[in-house]
ZAMARGU-4260 file (C-alpha; in steps of 0.2 Angstrom, whole numbers, plus 5000, padded with zeros to 4 digits):
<rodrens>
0) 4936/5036/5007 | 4941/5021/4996 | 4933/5018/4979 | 4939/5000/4973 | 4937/5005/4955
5) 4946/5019/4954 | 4963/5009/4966 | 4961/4994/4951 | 4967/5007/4940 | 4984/5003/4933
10) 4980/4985/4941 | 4995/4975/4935 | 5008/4991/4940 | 4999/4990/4958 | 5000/4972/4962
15) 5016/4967/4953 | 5024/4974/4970 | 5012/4960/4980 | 5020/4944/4969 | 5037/4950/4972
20) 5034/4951/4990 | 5023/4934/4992 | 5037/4926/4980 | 5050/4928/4996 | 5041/4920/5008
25) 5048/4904/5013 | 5031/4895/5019 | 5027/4878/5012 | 5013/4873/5022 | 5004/4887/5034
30) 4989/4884/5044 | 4982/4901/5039 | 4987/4916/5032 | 4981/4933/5035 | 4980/4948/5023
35) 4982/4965/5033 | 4973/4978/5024 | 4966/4969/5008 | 4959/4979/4999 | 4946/4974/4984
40) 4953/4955/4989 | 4959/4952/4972 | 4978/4950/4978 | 4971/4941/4994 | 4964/4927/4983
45) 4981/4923/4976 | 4985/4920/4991 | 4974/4907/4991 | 4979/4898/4975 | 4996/4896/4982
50) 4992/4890/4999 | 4976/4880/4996 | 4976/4871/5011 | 4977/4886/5023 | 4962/4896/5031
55) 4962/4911/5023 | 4958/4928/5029 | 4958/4946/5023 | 4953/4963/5032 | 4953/4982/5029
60) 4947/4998/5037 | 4937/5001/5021 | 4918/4996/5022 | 4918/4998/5003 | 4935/4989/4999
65) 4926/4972/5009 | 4909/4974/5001 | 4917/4972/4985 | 4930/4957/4990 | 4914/4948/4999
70) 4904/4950/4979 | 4918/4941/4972 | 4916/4924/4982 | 4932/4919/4985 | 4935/4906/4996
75) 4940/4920/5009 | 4935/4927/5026 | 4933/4945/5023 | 4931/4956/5038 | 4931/4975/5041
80) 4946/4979/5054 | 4960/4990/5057 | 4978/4983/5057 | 4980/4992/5074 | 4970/4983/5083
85) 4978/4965/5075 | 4988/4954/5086 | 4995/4936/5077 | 4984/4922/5081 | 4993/4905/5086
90) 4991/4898/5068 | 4994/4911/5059 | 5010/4906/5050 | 5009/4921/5039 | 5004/4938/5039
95) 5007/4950/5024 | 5003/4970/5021 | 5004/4977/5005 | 5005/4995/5004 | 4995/4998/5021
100) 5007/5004/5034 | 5012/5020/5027 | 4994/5025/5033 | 4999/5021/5050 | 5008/5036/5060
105) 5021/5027/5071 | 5019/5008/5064 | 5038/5005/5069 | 5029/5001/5086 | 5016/4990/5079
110) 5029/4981/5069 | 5041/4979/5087 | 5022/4971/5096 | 5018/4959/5083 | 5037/4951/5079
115) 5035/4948/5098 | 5019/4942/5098 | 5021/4930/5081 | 5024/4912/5083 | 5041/4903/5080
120) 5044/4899/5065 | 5029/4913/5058 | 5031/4924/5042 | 5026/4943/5041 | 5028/4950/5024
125) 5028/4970/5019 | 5029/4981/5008 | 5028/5001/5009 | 5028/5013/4995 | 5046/5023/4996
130) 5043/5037/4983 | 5039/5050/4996 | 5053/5062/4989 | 5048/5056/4970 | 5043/5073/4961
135) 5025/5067/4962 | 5025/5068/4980 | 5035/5083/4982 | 5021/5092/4970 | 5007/5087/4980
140) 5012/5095/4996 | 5018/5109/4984 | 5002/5112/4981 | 4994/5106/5001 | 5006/5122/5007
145) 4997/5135/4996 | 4986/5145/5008 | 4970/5141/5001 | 4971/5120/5007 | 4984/5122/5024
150) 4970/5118/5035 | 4962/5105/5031 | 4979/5096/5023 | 4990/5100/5037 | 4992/5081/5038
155) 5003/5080/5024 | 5016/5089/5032 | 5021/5078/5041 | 5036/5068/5042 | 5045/5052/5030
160) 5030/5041/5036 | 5040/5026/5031 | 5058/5021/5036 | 5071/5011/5024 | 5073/4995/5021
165) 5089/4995/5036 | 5075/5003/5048 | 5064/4990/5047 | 5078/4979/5049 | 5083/4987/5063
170) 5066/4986/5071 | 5065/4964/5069 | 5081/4959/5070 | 5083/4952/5087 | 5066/4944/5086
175) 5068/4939/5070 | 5077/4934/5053 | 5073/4947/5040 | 5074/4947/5021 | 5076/4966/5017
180) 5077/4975/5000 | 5070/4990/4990 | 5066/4991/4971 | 5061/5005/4959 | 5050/5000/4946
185) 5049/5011/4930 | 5030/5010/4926 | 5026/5015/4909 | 5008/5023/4908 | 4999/5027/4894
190) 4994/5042/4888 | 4974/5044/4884 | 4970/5058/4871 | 4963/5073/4879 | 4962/5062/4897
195) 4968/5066/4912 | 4990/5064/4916 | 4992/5046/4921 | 5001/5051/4936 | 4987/5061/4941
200) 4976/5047/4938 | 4987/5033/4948 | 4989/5045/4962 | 4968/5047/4963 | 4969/5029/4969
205) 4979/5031/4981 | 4988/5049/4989 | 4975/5058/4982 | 4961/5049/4992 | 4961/5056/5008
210) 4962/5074/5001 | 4947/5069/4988 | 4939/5066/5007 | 4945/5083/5015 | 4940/5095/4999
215) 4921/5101/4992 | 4920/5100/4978 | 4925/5115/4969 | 4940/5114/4982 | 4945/5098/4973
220) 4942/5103/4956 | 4953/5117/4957 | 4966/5106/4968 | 4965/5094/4956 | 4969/5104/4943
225) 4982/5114/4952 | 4993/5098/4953 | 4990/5089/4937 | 4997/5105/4927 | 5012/5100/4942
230) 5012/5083/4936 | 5013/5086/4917 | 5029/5097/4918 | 5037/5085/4930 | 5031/5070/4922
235) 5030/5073/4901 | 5025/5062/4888 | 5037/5053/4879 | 5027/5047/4864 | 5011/5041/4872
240) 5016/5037/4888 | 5025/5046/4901 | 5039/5036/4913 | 5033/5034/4932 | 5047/5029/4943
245) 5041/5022/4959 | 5051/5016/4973 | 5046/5004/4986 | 5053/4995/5003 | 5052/4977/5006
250) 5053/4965/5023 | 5050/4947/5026 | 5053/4944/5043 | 5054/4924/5050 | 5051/4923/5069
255) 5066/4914/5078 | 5066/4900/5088
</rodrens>
């Protein structure tokens, strides 16, 4: 479902989110550091330069995703896993998730098992996309109701899949002291002549994935087309490039004790 070249689009928009995050957390010295849902690995590995004297490790449910962080050689573990099934190891001081766990129905409960199960004195560091209600999201289930694309795209129906930046809070407080915030970045994407809209492009790296995955392909096509004439009136150019708000949620959490 994941193709690593199209999610490196718009690269330094994606990962500036990551820095932010990783800049918060208060480790000097961890024994290892684990990145939950990696990706390509290219974020992973800067967690390497900062912590170069830990034991690095990075998994993701994508087979493609690892087999392109494994090309790189960095001086990483890289495994195929599902956060799910992750529980902290003893050593692991630090455990980060970048944009993963709105992908998992009913994480607050993951979240509740592994601040209990963290060591004193260990770091987990999140961030969750928050634009759900952003005009880009509200256009692609515009055009997932439409009769034609219900069925196989019922998924997106579903409720908030993250909470804010109290809830999460709210979730790790007793176990833990918790650095919350939420940010809005105003991305500025260029405009190709005669190329696809930009948002329609960012969102085939990410929201658009899994519905790339349910569609044929003359199903896509016309989907695909169906919400970037959305995304144009909702999104226009200014000049050659059109402004992309995008929200996101924020939590470092230190286990007490």
């Amino acid at each position: 479902m994941w193709d690593p070249s199209t999610y490196l689009r718009f690269g330094d928009e994606r990962s500036r989110p990551f820095f932010d995050l990783v800049a918060r957390i208060p480790t000097e010295r961890p024994r290892a550091v684990v990145d939950l849902g990696c990706g390509p690995g290219n974020l992973t590995a800067a967690l390497a330069e900062r912590w170069p004297g830990a034991r690095i490790r990075g998994f993701d449910s994508s087979t493609e995703m690892i087999e392109k962080a494994r090309t790189e050689q960095y001086p990483i573990e890289f495994s195929v896993g599902d956060v799910r099934e992750w529980s902290p190891r003893p050593d692991d001081d630090v455990a980060v998730s970048n944009a993963v766990l709105q992908w998992v129905p009913g994480h607050d409960d993951l979240l509740r098992r592994w601040s209990g199960a963290l060591a004193p004195g260990a770091c987990l560091a999140v961030q969750v996309p928050g634009n759900f209600a952003a005009p880009s999201h509200r256009a692609l289930r515009a055009v997932a109701s439409e009769a034609r694309w219900q069925a196989p795209l019922a998924y997106l129906s579903r409720d908030m899949p993250v909470l804010d930046s109290s809830g999460y809070a709210d979730i790790l407080h007793a176990d833990c002291v918790v650095d919350a915030w939420e940010t809005t970045y105003l991305h500025q994407l260029p405009v190709a002549p005669g190329g696809d809209h930009p948002v329609l492009t960012w969102m085939e790296g990410t929201a658009l994935r899994p519905v790339r995955a349910a569609l044929g392909d003359d199903d896509w096509a016309v989907f695909r087309d169906t919400l970037g004439a959305r995304l144009a009136k909702e999104y226009p150019a200014s000049g050659n490039v059109v402004f992309f708000p995008f929200h996101r949620i924020f939590f470092v959490a230190v286990k007490k004790g």
